[in-house]
Residue frames relative to the residue before (quaternion, step in Angstrom):
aa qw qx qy qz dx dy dz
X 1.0000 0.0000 0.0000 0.0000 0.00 0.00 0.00
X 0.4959 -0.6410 0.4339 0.3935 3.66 -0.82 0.85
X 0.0332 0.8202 -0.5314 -0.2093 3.35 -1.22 -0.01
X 0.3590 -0.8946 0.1525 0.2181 2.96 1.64 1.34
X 0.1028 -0.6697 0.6893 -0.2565 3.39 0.39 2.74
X 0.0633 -0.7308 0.6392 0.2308 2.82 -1.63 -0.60
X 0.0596 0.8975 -0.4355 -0.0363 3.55 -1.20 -0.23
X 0.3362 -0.8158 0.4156 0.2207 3.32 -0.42 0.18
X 0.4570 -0.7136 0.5227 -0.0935 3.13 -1.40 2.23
X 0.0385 0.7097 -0.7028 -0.0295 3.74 -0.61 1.13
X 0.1673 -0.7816 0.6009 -0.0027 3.16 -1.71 1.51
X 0.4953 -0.5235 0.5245 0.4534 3.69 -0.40 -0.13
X 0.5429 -0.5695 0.3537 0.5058 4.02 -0.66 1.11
X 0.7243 0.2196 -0.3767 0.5341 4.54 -0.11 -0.20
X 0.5953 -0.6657 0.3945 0.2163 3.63 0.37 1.45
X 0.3984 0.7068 -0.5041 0.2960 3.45 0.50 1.62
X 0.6256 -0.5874 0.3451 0.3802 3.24 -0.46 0.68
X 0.6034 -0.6726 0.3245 0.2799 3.37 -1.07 0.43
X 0.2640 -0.7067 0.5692 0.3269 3.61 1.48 -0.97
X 0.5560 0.5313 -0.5758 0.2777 3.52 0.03 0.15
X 0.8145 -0.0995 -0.4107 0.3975 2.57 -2.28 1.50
X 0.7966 -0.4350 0.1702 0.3836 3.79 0.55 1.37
X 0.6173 0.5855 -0.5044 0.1472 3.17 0.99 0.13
X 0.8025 -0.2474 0.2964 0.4550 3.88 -1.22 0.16
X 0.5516 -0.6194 0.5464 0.1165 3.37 -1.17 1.15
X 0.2682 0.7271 -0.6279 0.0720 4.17 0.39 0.64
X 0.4793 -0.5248 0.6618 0.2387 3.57 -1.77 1.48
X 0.1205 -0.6808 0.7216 0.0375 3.75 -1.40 0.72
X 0.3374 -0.7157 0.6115 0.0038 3.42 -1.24 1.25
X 0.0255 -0.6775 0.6305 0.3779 3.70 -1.44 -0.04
X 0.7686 0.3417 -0.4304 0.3275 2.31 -2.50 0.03
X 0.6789 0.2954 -0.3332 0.5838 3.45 0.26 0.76
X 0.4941 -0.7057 0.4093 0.3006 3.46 -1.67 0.54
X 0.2742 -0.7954 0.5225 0.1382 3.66 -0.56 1.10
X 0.3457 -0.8194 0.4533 -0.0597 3.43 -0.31 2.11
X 0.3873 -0.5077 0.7013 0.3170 3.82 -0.94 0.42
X 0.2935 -0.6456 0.6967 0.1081 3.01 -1.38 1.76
X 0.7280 0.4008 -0.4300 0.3528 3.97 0.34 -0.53
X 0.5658 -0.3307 0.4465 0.6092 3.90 -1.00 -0.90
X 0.3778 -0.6379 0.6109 0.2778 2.97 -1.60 0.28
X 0.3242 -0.6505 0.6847 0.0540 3.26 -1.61 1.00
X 0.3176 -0.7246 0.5433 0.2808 3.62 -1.22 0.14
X 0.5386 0.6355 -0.2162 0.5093 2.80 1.83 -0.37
X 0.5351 -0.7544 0.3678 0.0960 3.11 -0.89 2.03
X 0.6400 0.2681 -0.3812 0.6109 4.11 1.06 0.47
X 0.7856 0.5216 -0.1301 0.3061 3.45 0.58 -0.95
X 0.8142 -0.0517 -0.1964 0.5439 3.94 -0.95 0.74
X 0.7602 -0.5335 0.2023 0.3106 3.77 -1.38 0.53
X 0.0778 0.8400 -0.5292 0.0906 3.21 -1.18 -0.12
X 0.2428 -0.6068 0.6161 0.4396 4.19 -0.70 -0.54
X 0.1184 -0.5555 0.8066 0.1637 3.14 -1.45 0.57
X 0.0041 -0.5999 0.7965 -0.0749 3.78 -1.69 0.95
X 0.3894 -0.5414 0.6673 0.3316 3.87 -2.06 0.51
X 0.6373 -0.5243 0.5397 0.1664 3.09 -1.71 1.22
X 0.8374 0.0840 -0.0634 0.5364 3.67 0.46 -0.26
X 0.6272 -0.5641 0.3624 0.3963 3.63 -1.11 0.54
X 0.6585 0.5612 -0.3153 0.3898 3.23 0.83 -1.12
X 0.6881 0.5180 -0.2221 0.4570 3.75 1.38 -0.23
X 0.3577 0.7204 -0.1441 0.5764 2.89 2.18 -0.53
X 0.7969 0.3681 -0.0862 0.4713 3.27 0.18 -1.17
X 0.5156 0.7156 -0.1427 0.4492 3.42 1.25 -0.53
X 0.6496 0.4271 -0.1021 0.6206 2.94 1.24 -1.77
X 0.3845 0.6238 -0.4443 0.5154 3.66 1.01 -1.10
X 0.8737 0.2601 -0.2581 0.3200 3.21 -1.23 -1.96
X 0.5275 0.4845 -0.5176 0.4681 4.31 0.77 -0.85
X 0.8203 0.4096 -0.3385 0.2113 3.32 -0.21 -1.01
X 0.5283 0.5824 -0.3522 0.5077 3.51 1.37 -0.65
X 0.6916 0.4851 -0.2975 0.4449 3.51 0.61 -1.74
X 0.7073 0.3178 -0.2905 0.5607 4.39 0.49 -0.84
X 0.8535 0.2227 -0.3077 0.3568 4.25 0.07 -0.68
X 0.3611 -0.6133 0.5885 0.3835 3.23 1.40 -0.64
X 0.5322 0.7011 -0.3980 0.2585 3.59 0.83 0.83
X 0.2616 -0.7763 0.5142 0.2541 3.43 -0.36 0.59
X 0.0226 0.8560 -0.5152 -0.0362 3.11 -1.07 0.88
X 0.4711 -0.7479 0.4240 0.1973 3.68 -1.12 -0.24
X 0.2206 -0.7745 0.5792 0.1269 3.72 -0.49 0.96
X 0.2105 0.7369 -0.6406 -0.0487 2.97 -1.51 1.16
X 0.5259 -0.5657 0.5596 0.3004 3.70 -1.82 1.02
X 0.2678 -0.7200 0.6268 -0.1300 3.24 -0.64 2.04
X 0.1417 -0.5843 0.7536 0.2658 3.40 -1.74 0.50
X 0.2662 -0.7136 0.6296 0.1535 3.48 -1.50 0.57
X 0.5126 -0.5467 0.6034 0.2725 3.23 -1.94 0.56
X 0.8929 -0.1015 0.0459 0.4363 3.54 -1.47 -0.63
X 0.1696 -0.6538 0.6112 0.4126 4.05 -0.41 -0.27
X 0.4467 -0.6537 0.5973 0.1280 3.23 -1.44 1.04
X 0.7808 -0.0739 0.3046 0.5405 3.05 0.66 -1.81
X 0.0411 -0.6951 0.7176 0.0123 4.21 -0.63 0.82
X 0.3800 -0.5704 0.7261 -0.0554 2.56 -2.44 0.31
X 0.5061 -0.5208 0.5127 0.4580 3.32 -0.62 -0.28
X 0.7888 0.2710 -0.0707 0.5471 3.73 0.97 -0.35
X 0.7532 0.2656 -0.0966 0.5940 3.56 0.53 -0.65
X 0.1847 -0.6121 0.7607 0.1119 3.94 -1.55 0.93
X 0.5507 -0.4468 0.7048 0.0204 3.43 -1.87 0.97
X 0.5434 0.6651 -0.5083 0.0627 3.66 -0.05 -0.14
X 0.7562 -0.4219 0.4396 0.2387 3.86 -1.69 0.17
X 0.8076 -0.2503 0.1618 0.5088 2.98 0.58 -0.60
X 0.0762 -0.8348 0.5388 0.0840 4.15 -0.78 0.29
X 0.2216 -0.7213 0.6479 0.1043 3.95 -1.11 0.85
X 0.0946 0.6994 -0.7010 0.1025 3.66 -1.27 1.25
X 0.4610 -0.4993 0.7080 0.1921 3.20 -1.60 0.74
X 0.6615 -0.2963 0.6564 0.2092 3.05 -2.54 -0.51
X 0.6833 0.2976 -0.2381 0.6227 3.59 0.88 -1.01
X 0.5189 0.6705 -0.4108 0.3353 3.67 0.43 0.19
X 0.5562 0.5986 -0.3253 0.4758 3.30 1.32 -0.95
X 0.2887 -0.6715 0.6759 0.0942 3.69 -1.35 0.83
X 0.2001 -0.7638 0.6131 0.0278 3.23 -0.66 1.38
């Protein structure tokens, strides 16, 4: 059930996950709800989830590491989220997240 959060989702420009710290490679779609493919864990290394940065300005961050270590371009988008799993001071745990095209932050 929404519980109308939000956050913000960096993808690789054909909306793939990033893989970072090893995790699985998952293709993201809009307009539809994008779903942890593993179980969910509450635990912050362990069973599945999305991890996204609570705020653009973390967002972007993630942006500049990832250019600056793969040479990857990537894309930022303003996500609603399902359940939090797990937060940070920077980063949400969540179930599951819904973006548009007009979502993307240019």
């Amino acid at each position: 059930m929404l519980n109308n959060k939000y956050g913000f989702k960096v993808l690789s420009k054909n909306l793939e996950s990033l893989g970072i710290l090893n995790a699985p490679i998952k293709q993201y779609q809009f307009n539809i709800w994008n779903k942890a493919e593993k179980p969910l864990s509450p635990h912050p290394k362990k069973g599945g989830g999305i991890w996204m940065a609570k705020t653009l300005r973390d967002a972007k961050k993630l942006q500049k590491y990832v250019l600056k270590t793969r040479e990857m371009e990537t894309r930022i988008f303003y996500c609603r989220i399902g359940k939090i799993i797990f937060q940070t001071s920077g980063r949400i745990k969540t179930d599951k997240i819904f973006f548009t095209n007009k979502d993307e932050i240019i």
